[in-house]
N, C-alpha and C positions, 0 to 999 in steps of 0.2 A: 185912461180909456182910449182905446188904439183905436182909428177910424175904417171903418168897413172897406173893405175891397172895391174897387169900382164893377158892375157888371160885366163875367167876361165877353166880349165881342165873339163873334161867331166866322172865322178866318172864310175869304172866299179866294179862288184864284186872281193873283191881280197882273198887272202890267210889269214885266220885271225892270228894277232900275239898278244901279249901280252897287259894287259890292261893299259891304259895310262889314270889313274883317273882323276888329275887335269891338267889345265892350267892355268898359271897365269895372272891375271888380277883384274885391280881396277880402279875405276873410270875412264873408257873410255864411260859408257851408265848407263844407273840405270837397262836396260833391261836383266835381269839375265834367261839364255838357261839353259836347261839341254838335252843333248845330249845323248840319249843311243843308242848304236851302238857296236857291238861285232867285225868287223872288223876295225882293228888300223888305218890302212890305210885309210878308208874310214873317219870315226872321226877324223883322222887328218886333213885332206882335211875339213871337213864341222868346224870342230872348229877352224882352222885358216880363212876360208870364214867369221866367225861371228864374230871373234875378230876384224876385219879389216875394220870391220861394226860398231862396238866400242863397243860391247855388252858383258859381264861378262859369261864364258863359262865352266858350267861344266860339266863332262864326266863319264860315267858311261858302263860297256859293260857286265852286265847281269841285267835281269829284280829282282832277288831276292834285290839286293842292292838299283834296280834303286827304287820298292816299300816302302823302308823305307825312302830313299832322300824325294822322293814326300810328305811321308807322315810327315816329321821333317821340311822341307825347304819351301821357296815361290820361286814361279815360273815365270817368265814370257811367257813363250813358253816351250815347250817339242819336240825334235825332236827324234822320233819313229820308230828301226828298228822293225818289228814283228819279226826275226826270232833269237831269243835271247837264249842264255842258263838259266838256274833254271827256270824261270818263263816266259813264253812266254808271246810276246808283246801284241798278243790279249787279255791274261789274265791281263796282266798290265792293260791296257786299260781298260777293267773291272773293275778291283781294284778302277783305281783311277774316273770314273764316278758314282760308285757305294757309295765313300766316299761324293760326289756329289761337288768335286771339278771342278770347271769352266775350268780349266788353259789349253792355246789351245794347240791342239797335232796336230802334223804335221808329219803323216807315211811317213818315207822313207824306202823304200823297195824291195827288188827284185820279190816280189810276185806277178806279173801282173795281174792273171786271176779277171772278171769281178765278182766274186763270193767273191772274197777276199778284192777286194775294197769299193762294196757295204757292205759287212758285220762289215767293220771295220766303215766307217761311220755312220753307224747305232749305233754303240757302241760308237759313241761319238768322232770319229775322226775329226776335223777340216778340215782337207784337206790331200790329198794321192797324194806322189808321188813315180816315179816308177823308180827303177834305171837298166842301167844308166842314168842321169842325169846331165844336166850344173848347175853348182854352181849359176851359174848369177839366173836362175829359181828358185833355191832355198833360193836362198837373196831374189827374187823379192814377194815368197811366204811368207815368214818370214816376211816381211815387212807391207805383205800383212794383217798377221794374228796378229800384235803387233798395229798395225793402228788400227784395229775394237776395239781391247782391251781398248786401250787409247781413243782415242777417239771416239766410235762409227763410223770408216770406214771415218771421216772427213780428210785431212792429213793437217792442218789450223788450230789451234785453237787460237781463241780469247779473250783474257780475260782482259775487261779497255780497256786499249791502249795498250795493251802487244798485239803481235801475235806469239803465236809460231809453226815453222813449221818443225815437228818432223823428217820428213823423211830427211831434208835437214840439220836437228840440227843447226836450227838457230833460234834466238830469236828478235824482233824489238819493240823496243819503238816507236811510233808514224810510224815513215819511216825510223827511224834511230836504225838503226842495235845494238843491245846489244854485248859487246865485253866480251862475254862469254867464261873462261877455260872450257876445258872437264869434270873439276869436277864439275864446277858449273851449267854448262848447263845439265848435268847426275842428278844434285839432283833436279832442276828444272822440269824433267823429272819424275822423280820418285814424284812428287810431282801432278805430272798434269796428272800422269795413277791413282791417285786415289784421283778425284777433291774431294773439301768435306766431304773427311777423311778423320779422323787421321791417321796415317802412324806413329808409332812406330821408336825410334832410331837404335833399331836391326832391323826392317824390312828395313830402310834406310838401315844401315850397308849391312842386307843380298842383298837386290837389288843391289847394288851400287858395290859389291866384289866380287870375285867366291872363294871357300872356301881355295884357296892356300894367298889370298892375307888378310891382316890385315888394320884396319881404327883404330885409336885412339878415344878416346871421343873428346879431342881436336879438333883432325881434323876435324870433324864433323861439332865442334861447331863453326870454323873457315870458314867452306864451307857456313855454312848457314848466319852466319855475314855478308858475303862477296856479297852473293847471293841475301841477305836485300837488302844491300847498293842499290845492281844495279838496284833491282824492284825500288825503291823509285818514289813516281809521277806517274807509271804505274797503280793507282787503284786495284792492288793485294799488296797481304803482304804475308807473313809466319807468323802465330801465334805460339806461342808455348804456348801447351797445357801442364800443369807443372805436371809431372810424369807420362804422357801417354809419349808425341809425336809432331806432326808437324801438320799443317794445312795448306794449301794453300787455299785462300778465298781473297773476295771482301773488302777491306779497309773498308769499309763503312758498313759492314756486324754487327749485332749485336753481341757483344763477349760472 
């Protein structure tokens, strides 16, 4: 029996303190955050909420640094304060629509007025929230915007006889539940946010780790072995594509 969550706290603006770049984390999700946020306090609070959610959490607390992360790294979410030092969050936000990168952004913000919110979603915000804020609203948001990513807003996906059901990080063969590690249902995942493409061993790597934590080749090559085995009879496979990458696909698919 798992222990209940603690009450989420309800984030206010606080005192800004020193920057707290990484967190470490690895294979608990393949769903790899980038958090930019200039008050500590508050990035603590929302990067331990997403770790606990199982997701890979890096942190960043001015927009100069956070534009060259974006533009070196993959992403699977962006959480966005606007009121950033060097480079402000709205010109971020420019920045990286204008590279015409997809990856969702999620304003969290103190900046309430109706003028501020319409503006930033026109630039390509995903969704605006306004602090303060319950944690639980902003898991439910995240969850919200990592769902559409993967799967088209379905939270079910079916592939053979495989079902897998993302929000709940559970996998089943027929009706019978796959007994999936963290790591294996994490590459599973990272494999089914980009059905039908290849997926690079460093793109694995990077989804899979936040940049404090390390994956071996090995390891890797060990997750996926593993991760074979248990599809087997499920009508999906992993191909490996020899000096690309991975594939997730239909058994029966032409190679």
């Amino acid at each position: 029996m798992t222990k209940a969550d603690p009450p989420c706290p309800v984030l206010r603006r606080g005192r800004a303190q020193g920057a707290l770049l990484h967190m470490p984390l690895c294979f608990t999700a393949p769903m790899r955050i980038l958090v930019i946020e200039d008050d500590a306090a508050i990035a603590d609070a929302i990067a331990a909420a997403l770790e606990r959610s199982g997701h890979a959490v890096d942190r960043l607390d001015n927009g100069r640094q956070a534009d060259v992360a974006l533009r070196d790294h993959f992403y699977d979410l962006v959480v966005l304060d606007l009121g950033l030092p060097q480079v402000d969050g709205v010109e971020l936000l420019k920045r990286v629509r204008a590279r015409a990168d997809a990856v969702p952004v999620l304003v969290a913000t103190a900046r309430e007025e109706l003028e501020e919110r319409v503006h930033a979603l026109d630039l390509g915000a995903d969704d605006y929230l306004v602090k303060p804020f319950a944690l639980s609203e902003l898991e439910a948001r995240v969850r919200a915007l990592l769902r559409r990513r993967t799967t088209r807003g379905v939270p079910e996906l079916r592939l053979g006889r495989l079902r897998i059901d993302l929000p709940r990080r559970r996998a089943h063969l027929d009706d019978h539940a796959l007994d999936l590690t963290p790591r294996e249902f994490g590459l599973l995942e990272a494999l089914v946010a980009r059905l039908d493409r290849v997926i690079s061993r460093e793109q694995l790597v990077e989804a899979l780790c936040s940049w404090d934590a390390t994956l071996t080749d090995n390891g890797l090559d060990i997750a996926v072995y593993r991760l074979r085995r248990k599809l087997e009879g499920s009508g999906v496979g992993i191909r490996t594509v020899r000096g690309v990458g991975y594939l997730l696909e239909a058994e029966d698919a032409p190679a």
